[in-house]
C-alpha positions in Angstrom: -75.4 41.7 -37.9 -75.4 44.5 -35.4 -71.8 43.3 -34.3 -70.6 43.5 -37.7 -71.8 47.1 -38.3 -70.1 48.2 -35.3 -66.9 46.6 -36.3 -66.6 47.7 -39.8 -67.4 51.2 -38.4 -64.6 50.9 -36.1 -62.1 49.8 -38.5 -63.5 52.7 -40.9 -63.1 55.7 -38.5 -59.7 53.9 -37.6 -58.6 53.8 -41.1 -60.1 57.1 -42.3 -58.2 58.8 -39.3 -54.8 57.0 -40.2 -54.8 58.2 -44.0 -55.7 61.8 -43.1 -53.2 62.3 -40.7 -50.4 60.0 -42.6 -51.4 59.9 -46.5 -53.3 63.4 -47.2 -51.0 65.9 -47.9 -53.4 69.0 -47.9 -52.3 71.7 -45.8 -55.6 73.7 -46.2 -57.2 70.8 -43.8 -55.5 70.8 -40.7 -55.6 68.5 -37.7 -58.8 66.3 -38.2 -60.3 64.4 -35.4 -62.5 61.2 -36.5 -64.9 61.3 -33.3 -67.4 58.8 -35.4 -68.6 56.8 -38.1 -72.0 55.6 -39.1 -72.5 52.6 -42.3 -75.8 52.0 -43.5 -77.3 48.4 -43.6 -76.1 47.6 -47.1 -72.3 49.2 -46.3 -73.5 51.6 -49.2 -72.9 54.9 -47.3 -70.5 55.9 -44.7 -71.2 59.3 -42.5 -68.3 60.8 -40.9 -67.8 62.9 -38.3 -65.2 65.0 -37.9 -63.7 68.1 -36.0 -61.2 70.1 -37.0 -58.8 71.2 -33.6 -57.6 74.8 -33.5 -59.3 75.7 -36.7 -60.9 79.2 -37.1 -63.2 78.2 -40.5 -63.9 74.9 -39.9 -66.5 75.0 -43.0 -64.1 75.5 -45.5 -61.3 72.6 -43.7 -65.0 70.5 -44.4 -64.8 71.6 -47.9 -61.4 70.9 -48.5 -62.2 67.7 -46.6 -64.8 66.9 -49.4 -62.7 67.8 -52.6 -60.3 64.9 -50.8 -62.8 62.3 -50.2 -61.9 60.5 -53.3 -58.3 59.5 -52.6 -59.7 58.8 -49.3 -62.1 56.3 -50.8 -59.5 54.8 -53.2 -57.2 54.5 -50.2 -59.7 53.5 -47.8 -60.6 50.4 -50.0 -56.4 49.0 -50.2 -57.1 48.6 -46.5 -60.4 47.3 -45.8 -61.5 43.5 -46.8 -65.1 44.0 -48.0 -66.8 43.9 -50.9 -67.8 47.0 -51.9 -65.9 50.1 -50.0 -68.8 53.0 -49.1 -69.2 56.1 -50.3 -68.3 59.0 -47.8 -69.5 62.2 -46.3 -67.8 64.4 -44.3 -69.9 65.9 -41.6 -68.5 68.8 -39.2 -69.1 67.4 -35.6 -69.4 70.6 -33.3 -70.8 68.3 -30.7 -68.0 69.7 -28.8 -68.6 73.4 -29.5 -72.1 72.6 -28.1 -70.8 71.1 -24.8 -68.3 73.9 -24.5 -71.5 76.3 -24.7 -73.8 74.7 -22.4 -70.7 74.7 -20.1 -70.4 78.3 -19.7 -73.7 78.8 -19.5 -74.3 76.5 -16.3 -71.1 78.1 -15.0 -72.6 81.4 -15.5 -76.0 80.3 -13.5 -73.9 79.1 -10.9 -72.2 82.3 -10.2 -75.7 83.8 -10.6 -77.1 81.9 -7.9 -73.9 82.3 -5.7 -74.7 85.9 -5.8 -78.7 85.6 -5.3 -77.5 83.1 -1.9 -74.9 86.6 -0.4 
């Protein structure tokens, strides 16, 4: 079952990605990276995860994102082979952001203890 999961997620993302970048004609969205996907049990729900590269107000891409999520859906479903196609939600992934943070601050530290060592 757990194999399953993982491979409708896959092909999810995979699709999801595809239409944004090929199907959606929305300017106010931008370049949208799928970093992940997450289904409930019953295939009811879809989560997913997205970043939005080079984008100043990545909230309102989101919200544009959302207004979308329909034709997504709708396209979503000519694509996939299961029974019933899951609702989505569009959730900003700033995982990255946060890396890119902690980053910097170690890199500061570092210099701070170069200095303490001189």
């Amino acid at each position: 079952m757990a194999d399953r999961v993982l491979r409708i997620q896959s092909i999810i993302g995979k699709n999801i990605s595809e239409i944004i970048q090929f199907e959606l004609h929305n300017k106010h969205i931008g370049l949208v990276s799928v970093n992940e996907v997450e289904v409930t049990k019953d295939f009811s729900l879809a989560k997913v995860y997205v970043s939005f590269i080079g984008s100043k107000y990545p909230n309102q891409n989101l919200e544009e994102l959302n207004k979308c999520k329909g034709f997504i859906r709708t396209s979503l479903s000519k694509k996939i082979d299961i029974r019933k196609t899951p609702d989505l939600k569009f959730v900003l992934d700033d995982s990255f952001d946060k890396a890119e943070r902690l980053d910097k601050v170690l890199k500061e530290d570092a210099r701070q203890i170069e200095n303490i060592k001189k």
